[in-house]
SEDREN-408885 format. One record per residue: y, z, x of N, C-alpha, C in turn. Coordinates in steps of 0.2 Angstrom, whole numbers, padded with zeros to 4 digits, always signed. Layout:
BEGIN
YZXYZXYZX...
This chain:
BEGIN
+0534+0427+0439+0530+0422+0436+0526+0425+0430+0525+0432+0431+0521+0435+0425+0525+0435+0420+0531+0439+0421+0535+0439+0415+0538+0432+0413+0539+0426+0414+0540+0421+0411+0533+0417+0407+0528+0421+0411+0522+0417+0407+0522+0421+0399+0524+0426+0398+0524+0432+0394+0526+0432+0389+0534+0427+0393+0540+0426+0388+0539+0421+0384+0535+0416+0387+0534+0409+0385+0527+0411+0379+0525+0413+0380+0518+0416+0374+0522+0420+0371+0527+0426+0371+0528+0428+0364+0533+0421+0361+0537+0416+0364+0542+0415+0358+0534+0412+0356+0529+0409+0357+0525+0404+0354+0524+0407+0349+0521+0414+0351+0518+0417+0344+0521+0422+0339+0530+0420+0339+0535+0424+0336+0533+0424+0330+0532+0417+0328+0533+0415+0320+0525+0416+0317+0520+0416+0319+0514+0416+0321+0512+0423+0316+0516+0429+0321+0515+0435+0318+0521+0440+0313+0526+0434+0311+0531+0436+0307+0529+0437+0301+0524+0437+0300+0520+0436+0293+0513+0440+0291+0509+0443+0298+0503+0443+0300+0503+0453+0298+0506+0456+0298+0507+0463+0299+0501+0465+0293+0497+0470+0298+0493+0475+0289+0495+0480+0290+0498+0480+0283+0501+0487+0280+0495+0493+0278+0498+0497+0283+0494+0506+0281+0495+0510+0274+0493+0508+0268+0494+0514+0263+0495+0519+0265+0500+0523+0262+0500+0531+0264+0493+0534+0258+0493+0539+0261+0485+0540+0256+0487+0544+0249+0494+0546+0245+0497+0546+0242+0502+0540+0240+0501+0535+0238+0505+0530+0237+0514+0532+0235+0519+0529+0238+0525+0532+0236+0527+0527+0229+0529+0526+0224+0532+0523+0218+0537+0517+0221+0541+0519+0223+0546+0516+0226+0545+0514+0232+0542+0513+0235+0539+0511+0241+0541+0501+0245+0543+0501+0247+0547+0495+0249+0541+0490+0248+0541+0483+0246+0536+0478+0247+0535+0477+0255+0528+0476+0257+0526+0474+0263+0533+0469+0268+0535+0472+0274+0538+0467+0278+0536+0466+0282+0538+0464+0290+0536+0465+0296+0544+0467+0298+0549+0464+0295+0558+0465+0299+0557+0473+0295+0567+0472+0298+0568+0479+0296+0569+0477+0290+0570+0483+0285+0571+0484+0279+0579+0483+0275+0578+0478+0270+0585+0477+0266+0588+0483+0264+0582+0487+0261+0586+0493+0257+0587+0497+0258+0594+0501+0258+0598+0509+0263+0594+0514+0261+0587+0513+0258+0585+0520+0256+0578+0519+0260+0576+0513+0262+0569+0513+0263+0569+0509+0271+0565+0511+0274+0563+0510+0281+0557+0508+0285+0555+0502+0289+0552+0498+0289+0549+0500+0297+0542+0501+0298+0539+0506+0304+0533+0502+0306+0533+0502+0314+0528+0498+0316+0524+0503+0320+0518+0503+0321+0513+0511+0324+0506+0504+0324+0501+0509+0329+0495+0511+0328+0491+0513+0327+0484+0514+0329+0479+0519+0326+0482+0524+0320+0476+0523+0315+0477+0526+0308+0475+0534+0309+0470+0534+0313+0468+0542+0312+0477+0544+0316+0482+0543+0320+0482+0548+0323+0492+0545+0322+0492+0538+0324+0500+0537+0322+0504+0534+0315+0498+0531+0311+0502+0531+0305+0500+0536+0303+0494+0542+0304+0495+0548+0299+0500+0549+0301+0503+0551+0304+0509+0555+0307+0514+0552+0301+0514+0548+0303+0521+0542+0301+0521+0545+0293+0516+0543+0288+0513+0544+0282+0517+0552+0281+0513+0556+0283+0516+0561+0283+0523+0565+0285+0525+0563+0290+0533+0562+0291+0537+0561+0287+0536+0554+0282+0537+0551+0276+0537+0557+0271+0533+0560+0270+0531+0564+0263+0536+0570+0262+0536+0573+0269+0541+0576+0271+0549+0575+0271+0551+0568+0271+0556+0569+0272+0560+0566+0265+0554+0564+0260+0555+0562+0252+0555+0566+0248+0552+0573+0252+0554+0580+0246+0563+0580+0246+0565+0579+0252+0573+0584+0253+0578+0575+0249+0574+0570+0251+0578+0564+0249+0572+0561+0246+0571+0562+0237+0568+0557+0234+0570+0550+0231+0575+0547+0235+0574+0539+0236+0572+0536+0241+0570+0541+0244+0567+0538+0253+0561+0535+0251+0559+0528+0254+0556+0525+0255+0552+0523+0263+0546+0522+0261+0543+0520+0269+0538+0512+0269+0537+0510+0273+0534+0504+0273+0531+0504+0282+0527+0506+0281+0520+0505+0288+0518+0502+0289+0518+0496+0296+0515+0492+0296+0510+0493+0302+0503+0491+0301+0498+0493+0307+0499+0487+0313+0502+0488+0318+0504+0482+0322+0499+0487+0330+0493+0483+0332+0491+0483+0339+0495+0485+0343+0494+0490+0349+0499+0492+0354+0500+0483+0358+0497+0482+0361+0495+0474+0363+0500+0471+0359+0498+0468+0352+0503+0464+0348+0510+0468+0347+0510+0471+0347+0517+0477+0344+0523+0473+0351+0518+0474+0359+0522+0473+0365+0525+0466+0366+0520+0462+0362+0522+0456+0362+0528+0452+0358+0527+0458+0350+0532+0455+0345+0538+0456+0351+0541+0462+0352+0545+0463+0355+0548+0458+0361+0545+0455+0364+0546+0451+0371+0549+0445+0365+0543+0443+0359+0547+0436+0355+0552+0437+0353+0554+0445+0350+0560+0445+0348+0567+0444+0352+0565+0445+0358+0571+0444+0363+0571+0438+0364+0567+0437+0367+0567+0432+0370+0570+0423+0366+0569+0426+0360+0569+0419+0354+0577+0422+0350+0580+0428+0352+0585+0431+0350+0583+0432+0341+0579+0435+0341+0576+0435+0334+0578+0443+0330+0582+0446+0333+0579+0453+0332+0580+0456+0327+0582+0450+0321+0580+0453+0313+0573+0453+0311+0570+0452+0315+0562+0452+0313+0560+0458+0316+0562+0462+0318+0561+0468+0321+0560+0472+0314+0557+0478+0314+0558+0486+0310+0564+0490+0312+0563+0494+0308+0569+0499+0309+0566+0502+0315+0561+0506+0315+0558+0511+0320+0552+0506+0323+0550+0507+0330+0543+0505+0330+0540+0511+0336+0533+0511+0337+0530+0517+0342+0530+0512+0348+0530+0516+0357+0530+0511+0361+0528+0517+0366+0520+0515+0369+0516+0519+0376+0522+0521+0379+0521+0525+0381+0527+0531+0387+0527+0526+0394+0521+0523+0396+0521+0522+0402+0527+0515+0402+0527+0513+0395+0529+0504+0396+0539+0506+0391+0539+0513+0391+0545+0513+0387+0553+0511+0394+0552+0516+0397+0556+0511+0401+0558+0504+0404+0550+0501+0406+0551+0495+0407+0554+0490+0401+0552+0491+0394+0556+0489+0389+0563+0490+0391+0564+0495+0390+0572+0496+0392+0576+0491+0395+0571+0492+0403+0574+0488+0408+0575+0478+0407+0569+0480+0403+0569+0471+0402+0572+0466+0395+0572+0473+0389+0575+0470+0384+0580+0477+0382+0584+0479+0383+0590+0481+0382+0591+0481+0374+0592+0475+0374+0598+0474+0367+0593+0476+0362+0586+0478+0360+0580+0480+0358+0582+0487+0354+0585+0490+0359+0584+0497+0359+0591+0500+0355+0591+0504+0352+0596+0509+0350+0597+0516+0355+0604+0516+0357+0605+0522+0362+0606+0526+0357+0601+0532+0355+0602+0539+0353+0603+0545+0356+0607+0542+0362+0610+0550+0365+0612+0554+0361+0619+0551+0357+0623+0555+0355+0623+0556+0348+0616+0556+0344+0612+0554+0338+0612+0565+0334+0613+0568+0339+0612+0576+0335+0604+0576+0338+0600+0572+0340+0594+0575+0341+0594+0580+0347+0590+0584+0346+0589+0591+0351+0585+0588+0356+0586+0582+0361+0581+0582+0366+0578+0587+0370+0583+0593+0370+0582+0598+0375+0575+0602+0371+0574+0601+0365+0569+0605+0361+0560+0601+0362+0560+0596+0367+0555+0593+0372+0554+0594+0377+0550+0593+0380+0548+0596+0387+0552+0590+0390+0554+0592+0397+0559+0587+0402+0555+0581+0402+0547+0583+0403+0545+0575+0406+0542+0572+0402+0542+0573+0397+0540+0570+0390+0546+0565+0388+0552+0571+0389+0559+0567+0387+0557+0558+0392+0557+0563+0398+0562+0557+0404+0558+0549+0402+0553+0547+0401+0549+0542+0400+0553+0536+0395+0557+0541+0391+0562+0535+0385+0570+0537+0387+0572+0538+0396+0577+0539+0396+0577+0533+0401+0585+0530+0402+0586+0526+0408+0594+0526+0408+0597+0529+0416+0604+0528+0416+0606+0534+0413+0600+0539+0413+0606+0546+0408+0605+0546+0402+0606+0538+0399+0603+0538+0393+0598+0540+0388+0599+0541+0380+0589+0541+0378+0590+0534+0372+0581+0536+0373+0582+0529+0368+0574+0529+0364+0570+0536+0366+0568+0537+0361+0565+0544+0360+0561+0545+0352+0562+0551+0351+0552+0553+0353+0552+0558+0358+0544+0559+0360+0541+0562+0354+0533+0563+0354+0528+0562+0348+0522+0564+0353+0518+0561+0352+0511+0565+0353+0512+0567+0360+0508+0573+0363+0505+0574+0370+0501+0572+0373+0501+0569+0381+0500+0565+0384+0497+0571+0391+0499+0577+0388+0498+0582+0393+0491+0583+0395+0489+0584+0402+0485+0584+0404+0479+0591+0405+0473+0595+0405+0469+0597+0403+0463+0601+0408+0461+0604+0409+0453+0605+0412+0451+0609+0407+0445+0604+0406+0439+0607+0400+0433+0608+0405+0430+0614+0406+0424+0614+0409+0419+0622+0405+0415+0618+0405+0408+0621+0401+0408+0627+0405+0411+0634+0402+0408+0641+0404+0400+0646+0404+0396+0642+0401+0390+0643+0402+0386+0639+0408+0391+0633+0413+0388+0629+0419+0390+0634+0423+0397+0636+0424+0401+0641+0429+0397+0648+0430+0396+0649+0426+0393+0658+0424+0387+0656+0430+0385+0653+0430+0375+0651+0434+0378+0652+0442+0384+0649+0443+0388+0649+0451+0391+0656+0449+0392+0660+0446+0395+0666+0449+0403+0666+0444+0405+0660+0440+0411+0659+0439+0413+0662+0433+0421+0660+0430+0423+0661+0425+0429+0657+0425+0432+0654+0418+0438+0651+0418+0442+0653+0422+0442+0660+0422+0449+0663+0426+0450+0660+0436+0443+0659+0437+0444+0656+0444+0444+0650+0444+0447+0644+0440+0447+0639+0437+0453+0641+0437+0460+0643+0435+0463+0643+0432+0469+0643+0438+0475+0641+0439+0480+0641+0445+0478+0640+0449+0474+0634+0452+0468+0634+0456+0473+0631+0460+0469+0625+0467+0468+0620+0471+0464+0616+0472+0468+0610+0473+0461+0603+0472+0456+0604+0478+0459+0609+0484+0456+0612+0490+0448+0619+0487+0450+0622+0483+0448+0628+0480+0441+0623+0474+0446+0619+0469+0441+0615+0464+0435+0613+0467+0436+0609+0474+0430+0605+0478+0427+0610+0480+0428+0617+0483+0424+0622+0485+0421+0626+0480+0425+0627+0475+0419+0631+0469+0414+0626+0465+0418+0620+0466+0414+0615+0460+0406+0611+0466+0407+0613+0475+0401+0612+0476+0395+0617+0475+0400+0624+0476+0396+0628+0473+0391+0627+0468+0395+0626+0462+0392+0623+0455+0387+0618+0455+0386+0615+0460+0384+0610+0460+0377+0611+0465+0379+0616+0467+0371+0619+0473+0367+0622+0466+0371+0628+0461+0368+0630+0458+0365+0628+0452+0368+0622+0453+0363+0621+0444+0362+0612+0444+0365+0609+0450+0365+0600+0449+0367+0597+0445+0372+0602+0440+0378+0599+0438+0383+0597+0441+0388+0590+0441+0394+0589+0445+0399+0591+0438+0405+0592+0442+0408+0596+0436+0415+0591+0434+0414+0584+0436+0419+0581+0434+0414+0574+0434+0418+0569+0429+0414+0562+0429+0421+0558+0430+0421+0551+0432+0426+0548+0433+0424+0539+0433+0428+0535+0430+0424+0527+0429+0427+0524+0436+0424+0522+0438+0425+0517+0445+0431+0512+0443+0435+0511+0449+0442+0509+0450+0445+0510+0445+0444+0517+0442+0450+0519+0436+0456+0523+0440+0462+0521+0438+0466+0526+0442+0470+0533+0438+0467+0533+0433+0468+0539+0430+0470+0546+0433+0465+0548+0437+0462+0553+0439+0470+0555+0447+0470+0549+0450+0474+0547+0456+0481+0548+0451+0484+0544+0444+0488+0546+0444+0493+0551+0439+0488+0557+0438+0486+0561+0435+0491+0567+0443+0485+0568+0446+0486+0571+0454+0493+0569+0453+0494+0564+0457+0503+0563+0458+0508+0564+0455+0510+0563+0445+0512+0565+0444+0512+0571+0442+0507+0579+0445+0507+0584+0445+0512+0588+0451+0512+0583+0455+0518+0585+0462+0527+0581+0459+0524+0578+0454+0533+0575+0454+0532+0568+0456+0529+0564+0457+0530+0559+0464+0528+0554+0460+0529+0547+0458+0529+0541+0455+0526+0534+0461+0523+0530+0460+0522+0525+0462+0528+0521+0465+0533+0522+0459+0542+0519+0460+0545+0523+0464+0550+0521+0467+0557+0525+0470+0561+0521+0463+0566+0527+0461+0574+0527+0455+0576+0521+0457+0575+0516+0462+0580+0509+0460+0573+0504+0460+0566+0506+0458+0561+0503+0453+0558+0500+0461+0558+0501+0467+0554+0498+0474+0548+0500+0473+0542+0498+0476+0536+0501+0477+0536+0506+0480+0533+0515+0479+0534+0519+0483+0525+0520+0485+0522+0516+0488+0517+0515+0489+0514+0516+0497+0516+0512+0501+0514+0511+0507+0513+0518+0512+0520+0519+0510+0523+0528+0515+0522+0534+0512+0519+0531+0507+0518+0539+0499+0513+0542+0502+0515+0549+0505+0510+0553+0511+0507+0559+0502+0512+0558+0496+0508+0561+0490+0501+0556+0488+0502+0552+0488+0498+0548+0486+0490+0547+0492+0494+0547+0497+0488+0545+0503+0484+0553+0502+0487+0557+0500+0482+0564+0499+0479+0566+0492+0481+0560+0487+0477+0561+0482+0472+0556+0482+0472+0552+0487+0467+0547+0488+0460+0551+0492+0465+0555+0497+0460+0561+0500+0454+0562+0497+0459+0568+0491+0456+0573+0488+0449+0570+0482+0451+0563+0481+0447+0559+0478+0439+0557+0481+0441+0555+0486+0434+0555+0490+0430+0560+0494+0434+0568+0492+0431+0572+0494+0426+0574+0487+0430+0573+0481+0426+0576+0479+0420+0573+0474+0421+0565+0475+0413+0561+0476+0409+0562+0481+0411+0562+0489+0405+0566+0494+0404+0572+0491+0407+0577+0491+0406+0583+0488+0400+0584+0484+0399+0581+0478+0395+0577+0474+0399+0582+0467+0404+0585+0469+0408+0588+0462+0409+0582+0457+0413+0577+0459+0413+0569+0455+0409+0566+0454+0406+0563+0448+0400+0558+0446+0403+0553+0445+0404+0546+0448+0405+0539+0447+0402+0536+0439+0407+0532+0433+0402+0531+0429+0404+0526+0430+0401+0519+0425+0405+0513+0424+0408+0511+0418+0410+0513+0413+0415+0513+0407+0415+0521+0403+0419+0518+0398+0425+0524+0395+0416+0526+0391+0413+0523+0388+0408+0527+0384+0402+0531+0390+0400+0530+0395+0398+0532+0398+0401+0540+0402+0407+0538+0401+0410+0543+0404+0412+0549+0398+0415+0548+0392+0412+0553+0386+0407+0555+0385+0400+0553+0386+0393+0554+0386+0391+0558+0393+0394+0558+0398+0394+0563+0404+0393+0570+0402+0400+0571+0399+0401+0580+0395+0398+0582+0390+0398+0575+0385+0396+0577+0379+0387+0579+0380+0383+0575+0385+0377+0577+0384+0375+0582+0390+0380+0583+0392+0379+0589+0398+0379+0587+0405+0378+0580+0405+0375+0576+0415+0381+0580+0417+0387+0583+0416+0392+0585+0417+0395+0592+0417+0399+0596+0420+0401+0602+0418+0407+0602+0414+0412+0596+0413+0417+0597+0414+0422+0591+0411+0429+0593+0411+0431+0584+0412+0440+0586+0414+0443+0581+0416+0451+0583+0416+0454+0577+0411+0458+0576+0409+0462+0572+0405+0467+0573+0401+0471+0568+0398+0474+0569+0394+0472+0573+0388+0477+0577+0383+0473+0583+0377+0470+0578+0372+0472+0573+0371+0468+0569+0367+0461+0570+0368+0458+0571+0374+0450+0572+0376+0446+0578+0370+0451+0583+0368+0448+0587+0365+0443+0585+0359+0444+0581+0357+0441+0576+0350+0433+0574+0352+0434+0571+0358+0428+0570+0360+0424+0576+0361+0426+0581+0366+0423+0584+0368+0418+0590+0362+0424+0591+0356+0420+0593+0351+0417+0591+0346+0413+0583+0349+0409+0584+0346+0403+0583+0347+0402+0587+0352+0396+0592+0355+0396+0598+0351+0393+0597+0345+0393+0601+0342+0389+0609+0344+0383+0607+0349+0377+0612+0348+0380+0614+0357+0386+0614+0359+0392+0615+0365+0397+0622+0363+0397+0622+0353+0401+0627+0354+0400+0634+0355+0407+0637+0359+0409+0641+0360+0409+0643+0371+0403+0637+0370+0404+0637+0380+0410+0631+0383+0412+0631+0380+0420+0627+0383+0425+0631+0382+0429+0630+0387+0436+0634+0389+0441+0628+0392+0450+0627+0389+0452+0625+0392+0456+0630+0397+0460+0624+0403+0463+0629+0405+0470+0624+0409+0476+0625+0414+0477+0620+0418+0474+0617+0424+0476+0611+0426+0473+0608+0431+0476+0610+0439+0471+0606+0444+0473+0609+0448+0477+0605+0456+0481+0610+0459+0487+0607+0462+0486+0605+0469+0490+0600+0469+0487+0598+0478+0492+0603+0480+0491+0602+0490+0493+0606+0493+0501+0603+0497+0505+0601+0491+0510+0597+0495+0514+0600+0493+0523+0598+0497+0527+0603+0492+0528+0597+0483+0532+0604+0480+0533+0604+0474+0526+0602+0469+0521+0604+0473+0513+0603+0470+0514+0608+0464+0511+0606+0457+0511+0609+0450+0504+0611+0450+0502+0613+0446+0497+0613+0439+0496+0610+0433+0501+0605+0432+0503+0603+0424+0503+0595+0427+0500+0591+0421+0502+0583+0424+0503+0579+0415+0503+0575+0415+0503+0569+0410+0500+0565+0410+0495+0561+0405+0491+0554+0405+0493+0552+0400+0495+0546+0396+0495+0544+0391+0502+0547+0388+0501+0545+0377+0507+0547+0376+0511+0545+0373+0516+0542+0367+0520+0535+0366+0526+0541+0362+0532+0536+0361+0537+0540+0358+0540+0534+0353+0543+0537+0349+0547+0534+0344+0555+0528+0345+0554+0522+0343+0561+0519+0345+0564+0516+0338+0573+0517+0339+0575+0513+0335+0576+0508+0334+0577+0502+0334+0577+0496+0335+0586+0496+0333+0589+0493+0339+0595+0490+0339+0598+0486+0332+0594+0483+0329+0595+0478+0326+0596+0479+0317+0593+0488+0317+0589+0489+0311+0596+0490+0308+0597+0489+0300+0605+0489+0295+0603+0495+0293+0597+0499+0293+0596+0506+0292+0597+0511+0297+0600+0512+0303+0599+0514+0309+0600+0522+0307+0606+0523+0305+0608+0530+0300+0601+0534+0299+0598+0531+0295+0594+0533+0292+0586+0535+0294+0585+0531+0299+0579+0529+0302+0581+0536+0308+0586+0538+0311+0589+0542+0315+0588+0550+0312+0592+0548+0306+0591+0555+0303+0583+0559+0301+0579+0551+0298+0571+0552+0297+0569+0558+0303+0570+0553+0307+0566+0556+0314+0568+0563+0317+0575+0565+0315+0578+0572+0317+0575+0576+0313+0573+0576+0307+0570+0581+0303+0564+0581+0304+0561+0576+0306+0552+0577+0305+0551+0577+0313+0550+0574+0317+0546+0571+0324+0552+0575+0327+0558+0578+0326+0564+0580+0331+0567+0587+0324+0562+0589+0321+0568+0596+0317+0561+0599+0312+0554+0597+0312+0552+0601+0308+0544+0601+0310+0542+0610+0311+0538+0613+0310+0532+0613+0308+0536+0611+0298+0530+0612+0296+0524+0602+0294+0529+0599+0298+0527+0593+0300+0522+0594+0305+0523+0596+0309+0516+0597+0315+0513+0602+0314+0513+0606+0312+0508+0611+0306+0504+0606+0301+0505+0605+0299+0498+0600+0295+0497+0593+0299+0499+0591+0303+0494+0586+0308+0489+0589+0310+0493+0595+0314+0488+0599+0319+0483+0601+0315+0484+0604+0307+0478+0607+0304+0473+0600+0301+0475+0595+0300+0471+0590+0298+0469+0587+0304+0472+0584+0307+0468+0579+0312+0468+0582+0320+0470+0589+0321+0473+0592+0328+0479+0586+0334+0483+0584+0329+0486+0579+0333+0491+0584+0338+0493+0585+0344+0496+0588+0346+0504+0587+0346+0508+0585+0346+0515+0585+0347+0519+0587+0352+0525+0586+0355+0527+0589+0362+0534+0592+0357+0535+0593+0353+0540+0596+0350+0541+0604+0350+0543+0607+0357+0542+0614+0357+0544+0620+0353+0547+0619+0347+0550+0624+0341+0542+0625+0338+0537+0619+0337+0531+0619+0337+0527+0625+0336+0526+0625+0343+0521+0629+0347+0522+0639+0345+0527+0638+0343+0527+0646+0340+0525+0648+0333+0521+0642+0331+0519+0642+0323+0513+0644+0324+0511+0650+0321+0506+0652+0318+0500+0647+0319+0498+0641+0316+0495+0639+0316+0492+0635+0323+0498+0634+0327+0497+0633+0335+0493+0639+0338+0494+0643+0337+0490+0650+0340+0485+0652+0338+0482+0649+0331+0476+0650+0329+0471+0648+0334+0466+0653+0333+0458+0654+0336+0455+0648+0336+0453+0645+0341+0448+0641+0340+0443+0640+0342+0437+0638+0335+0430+0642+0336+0427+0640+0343+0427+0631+0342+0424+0628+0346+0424+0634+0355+0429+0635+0355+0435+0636+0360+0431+0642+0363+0429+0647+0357+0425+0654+0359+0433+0658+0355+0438+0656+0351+0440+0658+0350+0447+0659+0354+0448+0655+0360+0455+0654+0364+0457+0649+0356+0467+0650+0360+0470+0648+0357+0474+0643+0361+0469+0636+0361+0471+0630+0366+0477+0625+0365+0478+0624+0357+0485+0622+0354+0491+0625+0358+0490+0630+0358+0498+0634+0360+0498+0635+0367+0492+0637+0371+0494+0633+0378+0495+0628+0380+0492+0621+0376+0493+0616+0379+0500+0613+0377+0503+0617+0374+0511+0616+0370+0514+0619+0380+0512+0625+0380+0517+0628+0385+0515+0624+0391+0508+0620+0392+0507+0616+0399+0513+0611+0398+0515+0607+0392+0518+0603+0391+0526+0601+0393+0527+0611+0392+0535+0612+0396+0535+0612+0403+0529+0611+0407+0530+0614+0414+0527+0607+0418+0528+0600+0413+0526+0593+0417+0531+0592+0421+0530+0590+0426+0535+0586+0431+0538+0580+0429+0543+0577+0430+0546+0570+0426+0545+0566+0432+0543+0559+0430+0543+0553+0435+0547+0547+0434+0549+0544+0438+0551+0537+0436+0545+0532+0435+0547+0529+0430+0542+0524+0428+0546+0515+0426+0546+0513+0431+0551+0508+0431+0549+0502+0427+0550+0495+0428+0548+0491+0426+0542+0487+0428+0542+0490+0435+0533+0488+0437+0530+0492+0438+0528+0497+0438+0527+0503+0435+0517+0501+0432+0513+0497+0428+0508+0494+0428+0505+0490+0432+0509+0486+0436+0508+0482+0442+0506+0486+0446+0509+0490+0449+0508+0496+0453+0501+0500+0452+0499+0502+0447+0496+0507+0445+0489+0501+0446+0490+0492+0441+0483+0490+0444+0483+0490+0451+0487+0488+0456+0487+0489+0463+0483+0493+0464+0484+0499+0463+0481+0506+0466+0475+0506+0463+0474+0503+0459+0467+0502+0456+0462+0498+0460+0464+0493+0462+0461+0490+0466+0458+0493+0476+0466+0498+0477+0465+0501+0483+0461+0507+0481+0460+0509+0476+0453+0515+0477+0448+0513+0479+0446+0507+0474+0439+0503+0474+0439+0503+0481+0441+0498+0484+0441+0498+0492+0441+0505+0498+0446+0510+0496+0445+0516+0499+0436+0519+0497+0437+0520+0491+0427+0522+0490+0423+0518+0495+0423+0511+0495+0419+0510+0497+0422+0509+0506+0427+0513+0507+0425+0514+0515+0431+0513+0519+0436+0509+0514+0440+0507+0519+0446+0513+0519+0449+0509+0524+0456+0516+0527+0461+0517+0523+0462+0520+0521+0466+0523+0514+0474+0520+0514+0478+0522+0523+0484+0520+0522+0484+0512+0523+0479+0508+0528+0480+0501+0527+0479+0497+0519+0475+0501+0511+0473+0499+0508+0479+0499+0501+0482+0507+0505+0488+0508+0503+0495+0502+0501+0496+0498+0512+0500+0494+0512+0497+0486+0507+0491+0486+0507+0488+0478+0503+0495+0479+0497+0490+0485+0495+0493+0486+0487+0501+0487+0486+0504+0491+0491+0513+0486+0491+0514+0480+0492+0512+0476+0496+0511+0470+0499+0511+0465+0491+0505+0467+0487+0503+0464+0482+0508+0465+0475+0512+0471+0477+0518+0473+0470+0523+0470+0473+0526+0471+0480+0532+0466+0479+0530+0458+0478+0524+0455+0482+0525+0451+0478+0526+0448+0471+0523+0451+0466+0524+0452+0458+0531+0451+0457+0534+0456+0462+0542+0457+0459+0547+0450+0463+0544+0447+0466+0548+0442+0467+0551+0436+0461
């Protein structure tokens, strides 16, 4: 029902936003530069790109472009600023109304919702399996998110990789040091962080109520997915799952975890101190530094592992990767863009990193000099070039076509476990509630 309700709203508002697109200036204008479109691009030399956020995905793009105009100066680009929201929608119109000349050549698509694309509009996507790009030069779980059936079908970009930042000047007062932080146990974390929490009435982690970030954060650090590979709910009997619910309500009684009630309350946690700590995706690092009068007592490190088999230290939150569009008359070329810059060049994530710290999962990267650069904030660790190597060591998950159903599910059974109810009957609601969705 949901997806035909979806269906029926983008063909309404295909035409609507065939026209609607803001174009992102590069911040060096190119001469040649294609007139604004929203479709793909008429001309073989220029290329028509749909992203968001300007600090972080059209710089890239912009940049990328600049790159790839030195070796080919008739190259052309044309960026259009499209909403993640609006961006998922054009997509579902173009299918669904068979419109897919309104499509760009390339467009960016969340990690978490690449598959289900896949699964639901196919003929959307360009299969670049056998396209020359080096997948294998990505971390596996980075890759697997734009894979389906073997196949690939898109090329990974920023890190979604996940984090523990905690204030070395809290730690020091209990006795501590990064290093006992570091390879830990979510068994070990709730035992030093009550510590922490005796000696100075700091909690050393904050977290927003019925957020499931945190829960699935923990799971995909053991490998384990909400879905089973033929897209079922792996919800009800998930004995990983019912022990990250555990671990959750241990470490709110604990009083290691602080409840907050939205995203700004929760950045204000670390930033003004109510907090020791934080875990997340590495995008977090942005905030955290800008706690200016904080540097040099923060240290990252990795996160830490439940007690199950094939439990990690490395997880993934967030994320998005690069697609071609099936439809694009430039595909050659939109293929090749992408092979040299986001999938063949170094010195392309060397000046993101140095301008905006955007991180990349591109691992030829990571051996760059400027990735291993000191970082002041940091006390002089060099947090770029580990959180490149946490990157290699993610576990891959299936993320199927309900896959966000699932995940609000789970969202609503924390709520209920927090306040009291029994984990595995709250568990069953929440399958109860995904298959029916999936009927």
């Amino acid at each position: 029902m949901r997806k035909t309700i979806a269906i029926i709203l983008g063909m309404i508002m295909l035409f609507s936003f065939a026209a609607c697109g803001k174009s992102a200036p590069p911040e060096e204008p190119m001469p040649d530069e294609a007139p604004e479109t929203d479709g793909a691009a008429e001309d073989s030399s220029k290329l028509t790109v749909w992203c968001w956020d300007p600090a972080v995905n059209i710089y890239a793009m912009q940049e990328a472009a600049k790159i790839y105009k030195a070796r080919n100066p008739g190259f052309g680009i044309d960026i259009v600023e499209v909403p993640w929201d609006e961006l998922q929608t054009r997509l579902i119109a173009a299918a669904t109304a068979k419109k897919l000349d309104t499509l760009p050549d390339i467009f960016l698509c969340q990690d978490d919702a690449f598959q289900k694309n896949i699964i639901n509009f196919p003929e959307i996507f360009a299969d670049i399996t056998n396209s020359g790009i080096r997948f294998n030069d990505f971390g596996a779980a980075k890759v697997a998110y734009s894979v389906l059936s073997g196949r690939n079908y898109g090329v990974p970009f920023d890190a979604g990789t996940v984090i523990m930042a905690l204030r070395k000047d809290v730690l020091s007062v209990a006795g501590y040091t990064i290093d006992d932080f570091t390879d830990m146990s979510w068994e070990q974390f709730v035992d030093y962080g009550r510590n922490v929490y005796y000696a100075t009435g700091v909690p050393l982690y904050s977290d927003r109520y019925r957020e499931t970030d945190l829960i699935m954060i923990m799971l995909q650090s053991a490998g384990v997915s909400l879905l089973n590979a033929d897209g079922t709910p792996n919800i009800a009997d998930n004995e990983v799952l019912a022990r990250c619910m555990e671990v959750y309500i241990e470490l709110i009684d604990s009083g290691v975890c602080m409840l907050v009630n939205n995203w700004d309350e929760y950045i204000a946690s670390f930033v003004d101190g109510t907090v020791g700590g934080t875990i997340n995706g590495c995008r977090i690092l942005g905030s955290i530094q800008t706690a200016g009068d904080q540097t040099t007592n923060w240290a990252v490190t990795n996160i830490p592992s439940l007690d199950v088999p094939g439990g990690t230290n490395y997880s993934n939150n967030g994320g998005s990767s690069w697609a071609v569009a099936s439809s694009s008359g430039n595909k050659e070329l939109a293929i090749d863009f992408l092979a040299n810059t986001f999938a063949g060049s170094v010195e392309f994530y060397e000046t993101i990193l140095e301008s905006s710290g955007i991180i990349g999962t591109w691992r030829p990267a990571g051996a760059s000099s400027v990735y291993s650069k000191p970082q002041i904030f940091f006390d002089g660790q060099s947090v770029f070039a580990d959180i490149v190597d946490f990157t290699g060591k993610v576990p891959g998950i299936a993320k199927g076509a309900y896959y966000y159903e699932a995940r609000d599910a789970i969202g609503l059974a924390l709520a209920l476990v927090v306040e009291g109810a029994d984990i595995h009957q709250a568990l069953q609601e929440a399958e109860d509630t995904v298959l029916l969705q999936m009927r």
